[in-house]
Backbone as CSV, one residue per row, in Angstrom:
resi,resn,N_x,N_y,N_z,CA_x,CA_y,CA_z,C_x,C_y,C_z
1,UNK,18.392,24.048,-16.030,17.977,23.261,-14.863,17.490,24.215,-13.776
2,UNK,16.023,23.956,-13.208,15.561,24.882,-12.078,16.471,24.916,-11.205
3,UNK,16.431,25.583,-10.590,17.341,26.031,-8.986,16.250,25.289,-7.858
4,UNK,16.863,24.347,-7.268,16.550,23.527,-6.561,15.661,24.701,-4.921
5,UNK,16.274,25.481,-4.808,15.672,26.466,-3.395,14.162,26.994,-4.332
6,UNK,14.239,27.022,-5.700,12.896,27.955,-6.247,12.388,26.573,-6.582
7,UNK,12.760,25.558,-6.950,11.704,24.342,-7.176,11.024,23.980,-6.008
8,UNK,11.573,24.114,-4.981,11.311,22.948,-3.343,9.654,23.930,-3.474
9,UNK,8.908,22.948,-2.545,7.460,23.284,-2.172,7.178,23.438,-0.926
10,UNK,6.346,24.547,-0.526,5.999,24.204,0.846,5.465,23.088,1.393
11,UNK,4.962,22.894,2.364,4.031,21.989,2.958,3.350,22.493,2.161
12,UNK,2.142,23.708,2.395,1.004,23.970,1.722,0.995,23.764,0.383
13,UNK,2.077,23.767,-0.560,2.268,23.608,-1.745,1.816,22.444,-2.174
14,UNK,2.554,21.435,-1.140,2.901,19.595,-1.498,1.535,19.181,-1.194
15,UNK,1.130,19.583,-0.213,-0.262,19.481,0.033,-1.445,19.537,-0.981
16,UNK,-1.390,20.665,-1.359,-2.542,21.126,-2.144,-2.136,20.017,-3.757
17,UNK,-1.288,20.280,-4.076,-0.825,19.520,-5.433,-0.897,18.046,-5.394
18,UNK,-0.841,17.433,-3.958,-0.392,15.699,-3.977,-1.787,15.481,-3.769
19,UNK,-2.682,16.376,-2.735,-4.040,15.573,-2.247,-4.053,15.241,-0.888
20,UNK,-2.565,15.356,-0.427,-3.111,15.062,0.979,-2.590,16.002,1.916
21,UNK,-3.796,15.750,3.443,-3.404,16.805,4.314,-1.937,17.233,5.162
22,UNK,-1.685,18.474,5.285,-0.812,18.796,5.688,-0.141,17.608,6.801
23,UNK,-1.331,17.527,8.107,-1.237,16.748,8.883,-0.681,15.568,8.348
24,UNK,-1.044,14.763,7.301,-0.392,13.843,6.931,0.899,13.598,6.651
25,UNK,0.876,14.805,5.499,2.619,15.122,5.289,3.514,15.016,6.537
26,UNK,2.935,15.910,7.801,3.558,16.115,8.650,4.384,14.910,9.472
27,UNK,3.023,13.873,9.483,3.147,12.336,9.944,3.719,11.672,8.881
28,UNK,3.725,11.574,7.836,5.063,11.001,6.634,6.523,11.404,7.305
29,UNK,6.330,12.073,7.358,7.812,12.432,7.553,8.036,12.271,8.958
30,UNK,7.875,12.309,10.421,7.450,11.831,11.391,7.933,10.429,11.032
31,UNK,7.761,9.838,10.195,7.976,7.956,10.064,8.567,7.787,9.303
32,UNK,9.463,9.109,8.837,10.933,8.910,7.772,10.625,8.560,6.606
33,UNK,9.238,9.072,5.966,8.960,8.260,4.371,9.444,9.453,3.457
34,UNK,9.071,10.630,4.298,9.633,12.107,3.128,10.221,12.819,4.125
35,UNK,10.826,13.487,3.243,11.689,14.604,4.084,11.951,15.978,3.712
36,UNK,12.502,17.087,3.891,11.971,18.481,3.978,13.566,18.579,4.670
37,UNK,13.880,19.886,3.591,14.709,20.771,4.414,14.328,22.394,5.274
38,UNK,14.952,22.719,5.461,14.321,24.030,6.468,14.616,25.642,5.853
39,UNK,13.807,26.293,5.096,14.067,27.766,4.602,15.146,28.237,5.576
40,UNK,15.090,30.088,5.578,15.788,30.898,6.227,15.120,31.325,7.543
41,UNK,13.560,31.233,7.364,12.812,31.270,8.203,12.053,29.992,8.838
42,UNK,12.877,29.185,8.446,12.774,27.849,9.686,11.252,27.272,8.994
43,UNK,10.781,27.408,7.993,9.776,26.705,7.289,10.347,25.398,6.550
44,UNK,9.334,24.762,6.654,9.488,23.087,5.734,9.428,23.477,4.067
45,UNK,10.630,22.909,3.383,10.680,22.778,2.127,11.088,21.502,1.639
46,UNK,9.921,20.919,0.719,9.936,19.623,0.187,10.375,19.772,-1.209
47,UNK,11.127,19.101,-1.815,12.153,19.070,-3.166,10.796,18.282,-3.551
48,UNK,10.920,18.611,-5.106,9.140,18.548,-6.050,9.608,16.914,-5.844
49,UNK,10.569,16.048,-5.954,10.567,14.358,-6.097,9.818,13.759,-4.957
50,UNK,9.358,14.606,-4.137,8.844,14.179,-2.705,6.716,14.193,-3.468
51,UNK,6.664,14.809,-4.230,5.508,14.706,-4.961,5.143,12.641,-5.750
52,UNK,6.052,12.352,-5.923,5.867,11.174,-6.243,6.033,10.266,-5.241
53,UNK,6.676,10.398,-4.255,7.049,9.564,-2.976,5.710,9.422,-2.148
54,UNK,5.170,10.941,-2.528,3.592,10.863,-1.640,2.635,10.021,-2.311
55,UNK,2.392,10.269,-3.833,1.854,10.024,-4.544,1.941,7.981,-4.292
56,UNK,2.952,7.643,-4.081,3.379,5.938,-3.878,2.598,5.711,-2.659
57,UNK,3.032,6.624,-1.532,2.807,6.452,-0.187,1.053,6.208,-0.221
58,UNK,0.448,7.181,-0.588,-0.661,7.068,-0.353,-1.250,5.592,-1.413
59,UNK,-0.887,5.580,-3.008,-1.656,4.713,-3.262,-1.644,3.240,-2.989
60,UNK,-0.475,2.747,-2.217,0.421,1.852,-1.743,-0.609,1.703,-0.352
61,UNK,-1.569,2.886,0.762,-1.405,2.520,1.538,-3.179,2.052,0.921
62,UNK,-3.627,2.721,-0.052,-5.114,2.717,-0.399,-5.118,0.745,-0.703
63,UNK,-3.774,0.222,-0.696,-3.941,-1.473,-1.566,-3.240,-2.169,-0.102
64,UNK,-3.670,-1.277,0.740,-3.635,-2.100,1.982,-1.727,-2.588,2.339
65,UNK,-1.379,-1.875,1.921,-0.087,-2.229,1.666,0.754,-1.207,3.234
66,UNK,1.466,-1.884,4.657,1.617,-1.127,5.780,2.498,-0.548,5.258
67,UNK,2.359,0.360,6.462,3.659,1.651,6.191,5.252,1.093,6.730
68,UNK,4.975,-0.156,7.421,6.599,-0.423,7.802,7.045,-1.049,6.323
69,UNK,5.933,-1.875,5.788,6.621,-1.533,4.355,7.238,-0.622,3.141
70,UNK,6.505,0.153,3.498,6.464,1.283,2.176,7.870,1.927,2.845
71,UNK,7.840,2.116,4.294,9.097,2.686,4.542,10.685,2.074,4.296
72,UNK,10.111,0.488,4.189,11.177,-0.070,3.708,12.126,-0.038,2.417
73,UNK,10.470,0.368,1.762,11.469,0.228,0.213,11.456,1.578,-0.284
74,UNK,10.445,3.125,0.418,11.058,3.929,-0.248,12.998,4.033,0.669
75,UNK,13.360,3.771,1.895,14.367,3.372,2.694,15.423,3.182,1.218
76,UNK,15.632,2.261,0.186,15.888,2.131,-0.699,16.049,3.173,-1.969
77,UNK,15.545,4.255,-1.979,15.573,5.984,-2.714,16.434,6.775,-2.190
78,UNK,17.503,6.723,-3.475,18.604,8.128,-3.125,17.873,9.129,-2.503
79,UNK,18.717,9.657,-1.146,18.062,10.952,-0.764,19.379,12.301,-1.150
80,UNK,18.592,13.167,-1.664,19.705,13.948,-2.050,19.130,14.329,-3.197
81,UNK,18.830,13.519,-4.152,18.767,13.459,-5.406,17.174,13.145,-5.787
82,UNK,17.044,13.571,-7.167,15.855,12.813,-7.466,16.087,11.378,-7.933
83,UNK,14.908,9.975,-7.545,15.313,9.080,-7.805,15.372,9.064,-9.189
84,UNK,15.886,7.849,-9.464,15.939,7.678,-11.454,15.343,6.726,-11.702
85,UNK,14.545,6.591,-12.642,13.802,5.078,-13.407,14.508,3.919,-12.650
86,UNK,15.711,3.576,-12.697,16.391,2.378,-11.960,16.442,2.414,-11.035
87,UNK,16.199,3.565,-10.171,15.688,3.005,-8.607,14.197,3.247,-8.324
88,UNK,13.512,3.611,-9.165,12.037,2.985,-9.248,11.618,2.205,-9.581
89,UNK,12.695,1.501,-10.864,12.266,-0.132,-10.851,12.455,-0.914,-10.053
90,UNK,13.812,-0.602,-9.269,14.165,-1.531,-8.150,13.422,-1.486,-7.054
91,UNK,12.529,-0.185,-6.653,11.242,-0.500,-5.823,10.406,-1.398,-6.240
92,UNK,9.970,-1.099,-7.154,8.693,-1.942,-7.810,8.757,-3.486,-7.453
93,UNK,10.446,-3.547,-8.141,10.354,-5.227,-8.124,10.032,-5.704,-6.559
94,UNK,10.151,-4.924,-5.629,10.398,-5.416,-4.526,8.765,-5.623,-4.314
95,UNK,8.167,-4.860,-5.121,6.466,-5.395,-4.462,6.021,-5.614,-5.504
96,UNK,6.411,-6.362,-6.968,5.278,-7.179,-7.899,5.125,-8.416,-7.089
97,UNK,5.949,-9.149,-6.461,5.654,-10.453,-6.102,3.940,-10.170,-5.358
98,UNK,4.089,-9.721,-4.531,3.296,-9.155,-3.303,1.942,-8.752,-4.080
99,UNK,2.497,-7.825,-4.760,1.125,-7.380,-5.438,0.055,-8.047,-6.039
100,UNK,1.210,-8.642,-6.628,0.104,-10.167,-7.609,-0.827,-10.843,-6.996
101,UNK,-0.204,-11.266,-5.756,-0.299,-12.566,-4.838,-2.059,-11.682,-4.723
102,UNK,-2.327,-10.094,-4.232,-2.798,-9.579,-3.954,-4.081,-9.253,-5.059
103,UNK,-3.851,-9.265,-6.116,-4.483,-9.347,-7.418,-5.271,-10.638,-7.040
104,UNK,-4.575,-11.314,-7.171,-4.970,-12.593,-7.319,-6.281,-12.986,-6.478
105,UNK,-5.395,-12.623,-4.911,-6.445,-12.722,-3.786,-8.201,-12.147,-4.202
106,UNK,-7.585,-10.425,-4.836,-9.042,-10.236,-5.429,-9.764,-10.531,-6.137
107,UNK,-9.622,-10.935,-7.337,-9.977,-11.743,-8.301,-10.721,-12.963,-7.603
108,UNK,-10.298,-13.846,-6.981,-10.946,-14.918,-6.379,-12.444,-14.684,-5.499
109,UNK,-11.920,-13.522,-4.874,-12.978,-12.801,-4.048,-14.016,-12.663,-4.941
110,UNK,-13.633,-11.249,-5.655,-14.848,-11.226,-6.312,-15.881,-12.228,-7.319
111,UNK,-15.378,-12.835,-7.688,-15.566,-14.117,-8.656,-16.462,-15.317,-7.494
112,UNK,-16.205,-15.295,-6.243,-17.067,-16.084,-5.685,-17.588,-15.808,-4.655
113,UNK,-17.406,-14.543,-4.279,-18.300,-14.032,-2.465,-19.594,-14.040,-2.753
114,UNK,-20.393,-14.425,-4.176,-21.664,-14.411,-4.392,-22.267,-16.242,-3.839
115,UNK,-21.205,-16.753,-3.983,-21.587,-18.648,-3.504,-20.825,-18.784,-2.245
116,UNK,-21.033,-19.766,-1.924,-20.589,-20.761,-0.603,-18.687,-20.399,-1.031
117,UNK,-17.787,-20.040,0.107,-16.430,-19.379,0.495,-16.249,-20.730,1.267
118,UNK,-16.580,-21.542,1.762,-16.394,-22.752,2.803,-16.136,-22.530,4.321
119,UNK,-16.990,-20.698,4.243,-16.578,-20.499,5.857,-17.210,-21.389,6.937
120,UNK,-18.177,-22.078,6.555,-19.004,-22.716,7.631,-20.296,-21.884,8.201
121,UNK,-20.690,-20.727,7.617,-21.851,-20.128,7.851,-23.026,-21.288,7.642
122,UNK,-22.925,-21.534,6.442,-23.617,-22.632,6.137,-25.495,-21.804,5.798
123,UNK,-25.485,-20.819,5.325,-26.293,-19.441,5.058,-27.037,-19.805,4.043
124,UNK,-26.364,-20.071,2.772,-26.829,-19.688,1.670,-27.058,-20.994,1.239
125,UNK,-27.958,-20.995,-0.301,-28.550,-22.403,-0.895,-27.345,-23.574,-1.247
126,UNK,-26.220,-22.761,-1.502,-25.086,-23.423,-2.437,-24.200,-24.131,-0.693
127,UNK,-24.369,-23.406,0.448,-23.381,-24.318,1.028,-23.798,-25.427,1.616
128,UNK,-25.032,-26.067,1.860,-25.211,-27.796,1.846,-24.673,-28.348,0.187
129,UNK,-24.126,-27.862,-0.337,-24.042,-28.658,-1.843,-22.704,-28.684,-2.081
130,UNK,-21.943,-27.115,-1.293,-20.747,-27.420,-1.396,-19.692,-27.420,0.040
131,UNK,-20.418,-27.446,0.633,-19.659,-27.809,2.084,-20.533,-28.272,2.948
132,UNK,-20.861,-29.444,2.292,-22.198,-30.500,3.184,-21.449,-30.695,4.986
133,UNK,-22.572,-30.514,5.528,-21.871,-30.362,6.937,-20.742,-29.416,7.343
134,UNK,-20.042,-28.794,6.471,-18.661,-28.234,7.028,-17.697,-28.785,7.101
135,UNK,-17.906,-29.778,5.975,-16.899,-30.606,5.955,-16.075,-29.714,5.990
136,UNK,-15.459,-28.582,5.272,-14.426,-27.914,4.466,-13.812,-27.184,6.306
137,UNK,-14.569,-27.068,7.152,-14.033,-26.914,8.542,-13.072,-27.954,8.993
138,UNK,-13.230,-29.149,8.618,-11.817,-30.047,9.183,-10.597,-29.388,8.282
139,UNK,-10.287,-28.912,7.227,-8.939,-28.537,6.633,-8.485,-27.456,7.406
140,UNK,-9.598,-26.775,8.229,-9.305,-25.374,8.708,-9.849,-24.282,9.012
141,UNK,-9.230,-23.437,9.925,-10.165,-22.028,9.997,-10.274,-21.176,8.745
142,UNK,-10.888,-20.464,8.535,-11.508,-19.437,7.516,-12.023,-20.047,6.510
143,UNK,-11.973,-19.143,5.516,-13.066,-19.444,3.818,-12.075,-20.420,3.521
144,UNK,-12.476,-21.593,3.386,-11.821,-22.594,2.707,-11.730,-22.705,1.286
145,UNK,-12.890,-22.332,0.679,-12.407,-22.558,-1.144,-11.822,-21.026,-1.667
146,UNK,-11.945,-19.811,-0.531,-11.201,-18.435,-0.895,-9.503,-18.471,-1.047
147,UNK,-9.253,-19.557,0.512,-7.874,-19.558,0.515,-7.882,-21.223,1.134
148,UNK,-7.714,-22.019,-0.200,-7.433,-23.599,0.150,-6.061,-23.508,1.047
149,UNK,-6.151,-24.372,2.246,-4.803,-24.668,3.130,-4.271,-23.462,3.827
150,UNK,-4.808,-21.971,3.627,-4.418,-20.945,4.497,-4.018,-20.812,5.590
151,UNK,-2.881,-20.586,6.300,-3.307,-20.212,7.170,-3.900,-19.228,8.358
152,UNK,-4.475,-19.245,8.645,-6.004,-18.071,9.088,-5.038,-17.551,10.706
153,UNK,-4.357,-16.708,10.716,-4.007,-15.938,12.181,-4.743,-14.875,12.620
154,UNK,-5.892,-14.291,11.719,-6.901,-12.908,11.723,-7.739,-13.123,13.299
């Protein structure tokens, strides 16, 4: 088993290997998502499990997913330790619901932002045919056939 002081990474290390900027790292941790203990010479050392925590952080934030979330459920990861499969599943579960919902959302998108959405632009050939007048404006604000009954707080 490595020796945990010769495994840990610098910043510049975690950096260069995860993809993202130092500055970032710096601000991760700043908002309690990773954490770093301190050499002999008062430098930041990140334990290599902080490589996957970034690795979440960032692709979590690329699916639009906020950071008071992500902080919530990595919040949920033994610190001390590296996590184990069972507390990475127990993250996960906490965002398949979410995710799906999110899948889903895209899927719909793409599949119809080419026709009439029922925003009421009323633009294109297809929306007198499918939202004659705007009708689809009395159920509500936003794309009405994107998100039937939504409700629109944007």
């Amino acid at each position: 088993m490595p020796d945990t002081a010769q495994s840990a990474l610098s910043v510049g290390q975690l950096s260069a290997r995860s993809g993202v900027a130092v500055t970032a790292l710096h601000f991760y941790e700043s908002k309690g998502l990773i954490y770093s203990t301190r050499s002999a010479g008062n430098q930041r050392r990140y334990p290599r499990e902080t490589l996957r925590r970034v690795a979440v952080i960032k692709m979590a934030q690329r699916l639009g997913i906020p950071l008071a979330t992500i902080h919530a459920a990595l919040q949920t990861l033994p610190v001390g330790r590296a996590p184990s499969v069972k507390d990475w599943q127990r993250l996960s579960e906490q965002w398949r619901q979410d995710l799906t919902r999110r899948i889903d959302k895209l899927m719909v998108l793409r599949d119809q932002l080419d026709g009439c959405i029922g925003c009421g632009c009323m633009s294109l050939q297809s929306c007198p045919l499918r939202n004659c007048d705007d009708q689809l404006g009395e159920q509500g604000p936003g794309p009405q056939l994107l998100e039937p009954g939504a409700e629109h707080d944007d």
